[in-house]
C-alpha positions, 0 to 999 in steps of 0.5 A, spaced: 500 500 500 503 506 499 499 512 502 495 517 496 494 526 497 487 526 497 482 524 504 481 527 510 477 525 515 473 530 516 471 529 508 470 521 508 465 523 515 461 530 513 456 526 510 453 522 516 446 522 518 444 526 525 440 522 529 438 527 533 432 530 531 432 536 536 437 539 541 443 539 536 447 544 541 453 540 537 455 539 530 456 531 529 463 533 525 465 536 532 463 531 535 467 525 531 473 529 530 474 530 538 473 522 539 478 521 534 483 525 537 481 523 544 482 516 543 488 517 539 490 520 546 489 514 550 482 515 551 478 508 553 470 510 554 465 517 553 467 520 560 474 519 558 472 523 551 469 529 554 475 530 560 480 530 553 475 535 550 474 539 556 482 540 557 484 541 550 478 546 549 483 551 548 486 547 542 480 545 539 476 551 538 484 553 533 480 548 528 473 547 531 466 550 531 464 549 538 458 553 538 457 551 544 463 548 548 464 540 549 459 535 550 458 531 555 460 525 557 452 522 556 451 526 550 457 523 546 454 516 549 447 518 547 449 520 540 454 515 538 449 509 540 444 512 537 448 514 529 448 508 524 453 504 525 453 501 518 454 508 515 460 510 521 464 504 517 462 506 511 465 512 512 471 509 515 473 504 509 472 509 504 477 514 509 482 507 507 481 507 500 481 514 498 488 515 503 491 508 501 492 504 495 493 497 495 499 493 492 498 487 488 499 481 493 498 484 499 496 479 505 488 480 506 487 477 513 480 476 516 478 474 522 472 475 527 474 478 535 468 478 540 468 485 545 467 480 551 463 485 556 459 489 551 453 484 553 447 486 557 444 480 560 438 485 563 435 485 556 438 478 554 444 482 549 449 479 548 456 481 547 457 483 540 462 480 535 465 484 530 470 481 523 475 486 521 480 485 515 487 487 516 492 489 510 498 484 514 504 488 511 502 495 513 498 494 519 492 496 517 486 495 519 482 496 512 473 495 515 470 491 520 462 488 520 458 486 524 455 479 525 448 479 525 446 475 533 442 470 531 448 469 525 455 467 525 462 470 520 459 464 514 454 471 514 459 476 514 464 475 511 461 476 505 459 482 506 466 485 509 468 482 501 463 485 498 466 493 501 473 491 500 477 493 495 482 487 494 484 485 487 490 483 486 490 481 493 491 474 498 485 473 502 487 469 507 481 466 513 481 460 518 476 454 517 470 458 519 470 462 512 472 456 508 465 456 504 464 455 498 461 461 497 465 465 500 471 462 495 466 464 489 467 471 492 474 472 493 475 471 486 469 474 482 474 481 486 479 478 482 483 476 488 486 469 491 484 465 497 489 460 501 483 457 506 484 454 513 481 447 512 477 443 518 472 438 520 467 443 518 469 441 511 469 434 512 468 431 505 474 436 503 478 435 510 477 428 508 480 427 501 485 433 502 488 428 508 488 422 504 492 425 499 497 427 503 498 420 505 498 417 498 503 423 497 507 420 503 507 413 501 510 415 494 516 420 498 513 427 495 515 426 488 509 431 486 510 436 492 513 442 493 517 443 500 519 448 505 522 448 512 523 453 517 526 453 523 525 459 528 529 459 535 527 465 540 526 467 547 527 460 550 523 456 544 525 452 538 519 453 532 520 448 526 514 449 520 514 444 515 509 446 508 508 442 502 503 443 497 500 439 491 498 443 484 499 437 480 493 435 475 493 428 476 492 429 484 487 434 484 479 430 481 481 425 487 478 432 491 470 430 491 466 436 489 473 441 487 468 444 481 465 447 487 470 451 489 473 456 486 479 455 483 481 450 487 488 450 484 493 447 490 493 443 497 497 445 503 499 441 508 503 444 514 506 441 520 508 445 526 513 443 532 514 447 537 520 446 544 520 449 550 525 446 554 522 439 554 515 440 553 515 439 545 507 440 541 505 438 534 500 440 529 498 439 523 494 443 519 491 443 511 489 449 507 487 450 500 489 455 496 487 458 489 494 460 488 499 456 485 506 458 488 512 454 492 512 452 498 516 457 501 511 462 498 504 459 501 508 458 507 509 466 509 502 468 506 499 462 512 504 466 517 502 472 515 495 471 516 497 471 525 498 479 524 491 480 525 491 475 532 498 478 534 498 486 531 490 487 532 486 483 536 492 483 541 494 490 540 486 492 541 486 488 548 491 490 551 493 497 549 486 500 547 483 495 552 477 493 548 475 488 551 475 491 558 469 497 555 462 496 558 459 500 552 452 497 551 447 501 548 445 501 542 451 502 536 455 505 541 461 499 541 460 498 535 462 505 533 467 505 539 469 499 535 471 504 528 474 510 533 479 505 535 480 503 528 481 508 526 487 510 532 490 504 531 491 505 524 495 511 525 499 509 530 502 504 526 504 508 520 507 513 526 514 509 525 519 516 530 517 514 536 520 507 538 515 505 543 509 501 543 502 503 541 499 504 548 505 509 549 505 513 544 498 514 545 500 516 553 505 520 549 500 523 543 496 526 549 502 529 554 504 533 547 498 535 545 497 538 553 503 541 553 502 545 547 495 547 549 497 549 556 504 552 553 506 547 560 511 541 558 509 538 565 514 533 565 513 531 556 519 531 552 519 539 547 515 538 540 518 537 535 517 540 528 514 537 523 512 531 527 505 531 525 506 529 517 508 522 520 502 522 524 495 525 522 497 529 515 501 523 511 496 517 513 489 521 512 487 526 516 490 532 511 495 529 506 497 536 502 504 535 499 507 540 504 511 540 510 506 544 515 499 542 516 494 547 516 488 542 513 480 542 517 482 539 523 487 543 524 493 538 527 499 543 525 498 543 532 501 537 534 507 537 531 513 534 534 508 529 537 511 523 540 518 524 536 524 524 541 528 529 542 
């Protein structure tokens, strides 16, 4: 992906529908951009939003309207659980494709994760579960759907494709998403798929096990091989990969016609030692690539960014899965706004720290330029502000100061050491 001049945020999210239908002593826009930048700043919940914006409100009205200072906690909280959830995440996706174009072979991981305490037990709620797709070489989240309660991923991973811009591209999912249809999906976007492969699939599971059995018999003749070996932190990793793309093997796979350009079938083999403790696993995969061993092995281990650098990331720097945010859509668009944080934070490559201490750092350099009191944070320095929100989409304009809609030349030297 390499970033485009053209988008702002504020463009991509002018266009959302009030739902307020009197009482609108704030502008939504406002609204959104204080989430943002709050959130940015280490915010986690709406009474954290409104502290943000009541200690900055010097700094916000620089490049916001505020006719009526900042809102509320529970004006936040109410707004942002009554405002169209769908519609909040169509702006965020086209936010992506206008700032970030994607390159042919990119990694496209999907994966659901569930917010474990947005269930409300009172109402019979339960916790909500969302399917984010994540660009695994730039670190991007690129959207995210929510599954319907009474359905699973099968349902919304078709809907997450459909808004994806993925040609060119390798969609990689765990068995959940090994369907048919989805396979049918996936290449009509003229992209390719390498699919974990379970019981779930049994007829499939069971011919592609067979295979490999007969493949071992006859010593591998028709199979591409690649090994791996990994040794850190006290632990010693061995992945073996072989793949069959030979014609001859591929009409013993019952019902292959129906799956979309099944053209190779993966066998992966994982040891992993830790002092005398020693696990295996062994793992099968189709694939509508036709490449090596080595290749189809980086794609599999590429598809784990999304467990290791989203999921993770979400729960233990943004503590997601600590939110109680229950009403309405509200976790479902707190959900976005942390998405929308992270991919910033990630591409912001100055500051050699992780992403919850460049949020803690975001915020004490942005209280430091609002009070004019460094209270302890390292000084700013110029043109920092160009990693972080001009160069990844807030305001992209080519120049080294930022003078765009939010107004972030304001933050510039944020979390750069000195």
């Amino acid at each position: 992906m390499q970033p485009t001049p053209v988008g702002t945020v504020t463009e991509h999210f002018a266009e959302l529908d009030d739902p307020r239908r009197y009482n609108r002593r704030h502008l939504l826009l406002d609204m959104v951009v204080i989430a943002i930048c709050a959130v940015i700043c280490g915010a986690d919940d709406w009474d954290a939003v409104e502290d943000f914006g009541q200690s900055k409100y010097k700094w916000l009205e620089g490049f916001l309207e505020l006719p009526h200072g900042i809102p509320t906690s529970h004006t936040f909280r109410r707004v942002f659980a009554s405002l169209d959830a769908e519609q909040f995440q169509a702006g965020f996706i086209e936010w992506i494709k206008a700032v970030y174009q994607i390159t042919e072979g990119q990694i496209i991981a999907i994966d659901g994760k569930k917010l474990r305490r947005s269930h409300d037990k009172t109402i019979g709620k339960q916790a909500i579960h969302m399917v984010s797709a994540w660009a695994a070489e730039n670190r991007l989240v690129l959207g995210q759907v929510k599954v319907d309660d009474k359905s699973n991923e099968i349902t919304a991973i078709p809907q997450l494709l459909d808004v994806l811009a993925i040609a060119g591209c390798i969609v990689t999912i765990d068995a959940m998403g090994c369907q048919k249809e989805i396979t049918k999906k996936i290449i009509g976007k003229d992209a390719d798929y390498v699919l974990a492969l379970k019981g779930n699939q049994s007829g499939l599971y069971d011919d592609v096990q067979e295979l490999f059995r007969y493949a071992k018999e006859l010593g591998y003749v028709d199979c591409d091989y690649h090994k791996t070996v990994e040794k850190d932190h006290g632990r010693l990793e061995t992945r073996e990969c072989w793949t069959i793309s030979s014609l001859e093997y591929m009409p013993y796979l019952r019902n292959r016609s129906k799956w979309a350009n099944l053209r190779t079938v993966v066998m992966v083999k994982r040891e992993r030692r830790v002092g005398v403790k020693v696990e295996m696993e062994v793992q099968y995969y189709i694939s509508s690539l036709v490449s090596s061993a080595q290749h189809i092995l980086h794609v599999i281990r590429g598809h784990w960014g999304i467990e290791n650098q989203l999921h993770w990331v979400l729960d233990i720097a943004f503590r997601e899965d600590d939110s109680r945010l229950r009403k309405g859509s509200g976790a479902q668009n707190f959900a976005v706004l942390r998405h929308i944080a992270l991919n910033l934070l990630k591409q912001e490559k100055s500051a050699k720290c992780g992403i919850k201490n460049k949020r803690l750092k975001a915020g004490c350099i942005i209280r430091a330029m609002s009070t004019g009191d460094s209270d302890g944070c390292r000084p700013p320095i110029p043109g920092y502000a160009d990693h972080l929100f001009q160069w990844h989409g807030v305001h992209f304009s080519g120049d080294t100061g930022i003078s765009g809609r939010l107004g972030l030349n304001l933050v510039d030297g944020m979390l750069r050491n000195p």
